[in-house]
N, C-alpha and C positions, 0 to 999 in steps of 0.2 A: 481360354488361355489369357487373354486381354483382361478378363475380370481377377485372375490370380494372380498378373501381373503387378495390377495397380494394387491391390491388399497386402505384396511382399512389400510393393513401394510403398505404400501408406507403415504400415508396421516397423520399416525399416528408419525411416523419417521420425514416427513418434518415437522410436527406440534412441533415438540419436538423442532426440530432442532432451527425452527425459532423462538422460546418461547425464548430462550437460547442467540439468536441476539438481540432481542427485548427488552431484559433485559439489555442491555447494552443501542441499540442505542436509544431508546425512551425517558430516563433521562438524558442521555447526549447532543443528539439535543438540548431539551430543555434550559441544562445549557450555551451550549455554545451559543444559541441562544442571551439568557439574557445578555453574557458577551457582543456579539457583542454590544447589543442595549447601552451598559454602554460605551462601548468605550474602550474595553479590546484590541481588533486590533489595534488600531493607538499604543495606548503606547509600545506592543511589538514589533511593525514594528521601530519607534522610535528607542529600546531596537539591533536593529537588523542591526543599517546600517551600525555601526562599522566592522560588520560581513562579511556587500557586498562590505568593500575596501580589504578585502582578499581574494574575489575571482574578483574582478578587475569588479564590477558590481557597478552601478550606487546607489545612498543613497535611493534613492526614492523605488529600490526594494526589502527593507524590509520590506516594508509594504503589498507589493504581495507577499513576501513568508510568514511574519506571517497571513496573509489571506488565505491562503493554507493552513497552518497548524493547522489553530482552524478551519476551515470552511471545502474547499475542491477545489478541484481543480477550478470549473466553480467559485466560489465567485473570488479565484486571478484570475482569468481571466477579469473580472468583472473589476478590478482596471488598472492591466496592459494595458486591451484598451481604459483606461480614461487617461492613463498616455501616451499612444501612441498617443493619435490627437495633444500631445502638443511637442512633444520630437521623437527621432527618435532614434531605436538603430539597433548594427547589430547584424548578425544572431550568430555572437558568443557569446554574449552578451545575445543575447534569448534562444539560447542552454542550455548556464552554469547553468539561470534562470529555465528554463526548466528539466533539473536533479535535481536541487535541491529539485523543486517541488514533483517531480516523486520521488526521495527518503525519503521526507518527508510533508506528507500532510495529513489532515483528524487523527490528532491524537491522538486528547480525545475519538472517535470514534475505531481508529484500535488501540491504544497502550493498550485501555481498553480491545478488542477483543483478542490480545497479552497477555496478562496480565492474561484473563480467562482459555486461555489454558496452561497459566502454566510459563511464561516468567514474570521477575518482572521488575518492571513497570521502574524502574531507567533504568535499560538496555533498552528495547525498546528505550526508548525517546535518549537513547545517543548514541546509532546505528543509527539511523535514522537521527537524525541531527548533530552530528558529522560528517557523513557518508556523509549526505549533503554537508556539507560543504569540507570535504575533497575531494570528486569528483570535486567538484563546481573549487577547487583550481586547483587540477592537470589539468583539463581539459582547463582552464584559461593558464595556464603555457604552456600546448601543443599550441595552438589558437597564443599566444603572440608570440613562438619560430618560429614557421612555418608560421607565417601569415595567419594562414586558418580563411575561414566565419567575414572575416574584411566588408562583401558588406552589405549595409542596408536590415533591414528582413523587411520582409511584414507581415502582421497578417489579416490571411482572416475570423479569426470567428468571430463570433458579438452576444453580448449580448442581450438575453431575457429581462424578468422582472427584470431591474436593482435591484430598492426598494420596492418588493413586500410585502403588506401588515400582519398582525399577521394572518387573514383570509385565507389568498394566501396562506403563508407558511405554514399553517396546514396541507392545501388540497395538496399542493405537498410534506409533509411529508407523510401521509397517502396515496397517487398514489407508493412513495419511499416505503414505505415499503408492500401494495401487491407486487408490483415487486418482491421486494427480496423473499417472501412467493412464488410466481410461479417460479421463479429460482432456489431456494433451492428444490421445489417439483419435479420442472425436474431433477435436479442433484442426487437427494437423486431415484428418479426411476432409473435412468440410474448408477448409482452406484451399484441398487441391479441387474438389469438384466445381470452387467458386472461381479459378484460377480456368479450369478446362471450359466452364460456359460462359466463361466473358463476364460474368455479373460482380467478378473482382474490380473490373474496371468502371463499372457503373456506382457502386460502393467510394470507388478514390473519388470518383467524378462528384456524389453526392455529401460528401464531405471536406472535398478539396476548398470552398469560397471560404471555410470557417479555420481548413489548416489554414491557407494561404496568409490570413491574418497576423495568426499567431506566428507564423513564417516556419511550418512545419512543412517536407515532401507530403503529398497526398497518396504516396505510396505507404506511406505509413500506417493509414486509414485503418485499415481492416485489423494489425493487431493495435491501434488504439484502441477498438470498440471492445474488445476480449478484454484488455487489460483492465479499460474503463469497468466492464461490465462486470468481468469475474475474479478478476486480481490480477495483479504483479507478478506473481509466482508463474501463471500461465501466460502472459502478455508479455515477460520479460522473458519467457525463456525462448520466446519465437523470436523477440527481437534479438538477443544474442546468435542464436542462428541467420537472421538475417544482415546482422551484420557483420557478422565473417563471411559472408557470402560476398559481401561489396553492394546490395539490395541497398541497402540505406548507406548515406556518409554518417561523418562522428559527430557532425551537427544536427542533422535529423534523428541518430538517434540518442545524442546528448538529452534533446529538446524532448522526444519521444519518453523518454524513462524518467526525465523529472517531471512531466506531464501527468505521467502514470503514480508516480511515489505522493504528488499531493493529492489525483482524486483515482482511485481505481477500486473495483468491487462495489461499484455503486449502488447493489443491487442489496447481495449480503450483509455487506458490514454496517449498512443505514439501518436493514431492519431491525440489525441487532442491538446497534446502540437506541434505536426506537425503543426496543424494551426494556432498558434501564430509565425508560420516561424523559427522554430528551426531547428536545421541539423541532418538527423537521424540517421548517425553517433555515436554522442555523446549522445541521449538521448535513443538510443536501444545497441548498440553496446557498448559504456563506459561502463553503466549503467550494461551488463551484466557481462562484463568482472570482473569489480567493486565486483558486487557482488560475483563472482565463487572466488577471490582472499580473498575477507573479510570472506567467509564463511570455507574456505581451512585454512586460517588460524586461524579463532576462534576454529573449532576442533580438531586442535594441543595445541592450549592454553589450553582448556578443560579440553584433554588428561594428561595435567602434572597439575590442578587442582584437591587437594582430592574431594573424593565422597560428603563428608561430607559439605566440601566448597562451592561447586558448590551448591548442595541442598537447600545451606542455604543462600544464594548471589543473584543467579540466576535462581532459578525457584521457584515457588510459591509449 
């Protein structure tokens, strides 16, 4: 009886959980669907290449990062090895290309998931692609000065269904989201059995010296690691749950989801920009550094922000 209890309880949590995602991602696929079909990508890639002579990136890859950014990773991919059998570029060059992405991608999607949990929505989007770009530079600057990753990259991934039909993309929206529903159901299990054996608090305890820095709760800890490790989509949606619980304040979990929006999925999205021949380097190593110094410093800004201000600016 105790074991069918916790599995109603378990299912009923992931069910909430996911209800919560769903609400986001299912209207917004759709929109941003419609925009690609109109032609909403080429004009902001257009919009964007003035952007890739400041970080010393070719014109043509505006168009692969605003394809990242309304779509998601695999769509710029999609472009950049249509753009690679004509053109050849190097590994710094794919790198730079490469953080950009991984700092800002998928963000009708996550700046809206951002946004639920309490972050407002101007801010995400100018974290994220500010952020872009400003890595995009520095990293460019370091590459130019030292000469590093000047040798041509190689790109070993290869596209699927390039133009898959209104049909196709239902059915791999609808595969996309059980996924999320069984990963969320794993996560949200293994959240409570880490919560019933106490090892939830050995977890805050083991990563509290490193929040406490960046001046995050260490209650937070557990979905940073998810967020960090498998994305935003699954990290944000527990944080939205947690914080209409009152679990987190709108500082922690301000601090929490822009935390997450410059490094999350650490695991995934590295390997993959790996296989368009980036240096990992720059797109694990920059990337985090990037982040610990943006985040250090936004809770010093904060800090000397009224209560009042911040409440009213920056979080919803």
């Amino acid at each position: 009886m105790k074991i069918a209890t916790e599995i109603k309880e378990t299912l009923k949590e992931a069910g909430s959980t996911t209800l919560i995602l769903f609400k986001i991602l299912i209207p917004v696929s759709i929109i941003v669907k419609i925009l690609a079909e109109l032609g909403a990508i080429e004009v902001i890639g257009e919009m964007l290449t003035p952007a890739m002579g400041v970080v010393s990136l070719p014109g043509e890859f505006g168009l692969v990062w605003a394809t990242a950014m309304l779509t998601n990773i695999y769509g710029s991919f999609v472009v950049l090895f249509t753009l690679s059998t004509e053109n050849t570029y190097t590994v710094a060059q794919v790198t730079i290309l490469g953080v950009m992405i991984l700092l800002a991608h998928a963000l009708p999607i996550e700046a809206r998931i951002a946004q639920k949990a309490g972050v407002r929505l101007w801010f995400t989007l100018s974290l994220r692609i500010l952020g872009a770009i400003a890595l995009g530079f520095i990293l460019s600057v370091i590459f130019t000065t030292f000469n590093l990753f000047q040798t041509e990259s190689t790109m070993i991934w290869r596209p699927g269904v390039v133009d898959p039909t209104i049909v196709q993309w239902i059915l791999d929206q609808l595969k996309y989201y059980i996924i999320i529903f069984l990963i969320i159901l794993g996560l949200v299990a293994l959240m409570r059995a880490l919560k019933k054996s106490g090892l939830i608090n050995k977890l805050n305890d083991l990563q509290g010296p490193t929040l406490r820095i960046l001046g995050i709760n260490k209650n937070a800890a557990p979905i940073l690691v998810i967020g960090l490790t498998l994305g935003l989509a699954y990290g944000g949606g527990l944080i939205i749950k947690e914080a209409k619980s009152k679990l987190l304040s709108k500082k922690d979990a301000f601090l929490s989801i822009s935390l997450m929006g410059l490094s999350h999925s650490l695991i995934e999205d590295t390997l993959l920009v790996l296989s368009i021949g980036a240096a990992l380097s720059g797109i694990m190593l920059g990337r985090l550094v990037f982040t610990f110094i943006v985040i250090f410093v936004l809770v010093r800004i904060i800090k000397r922000i009224p209560k009042k201000t911040f409440e009213k600016y920056f979080v919803n």
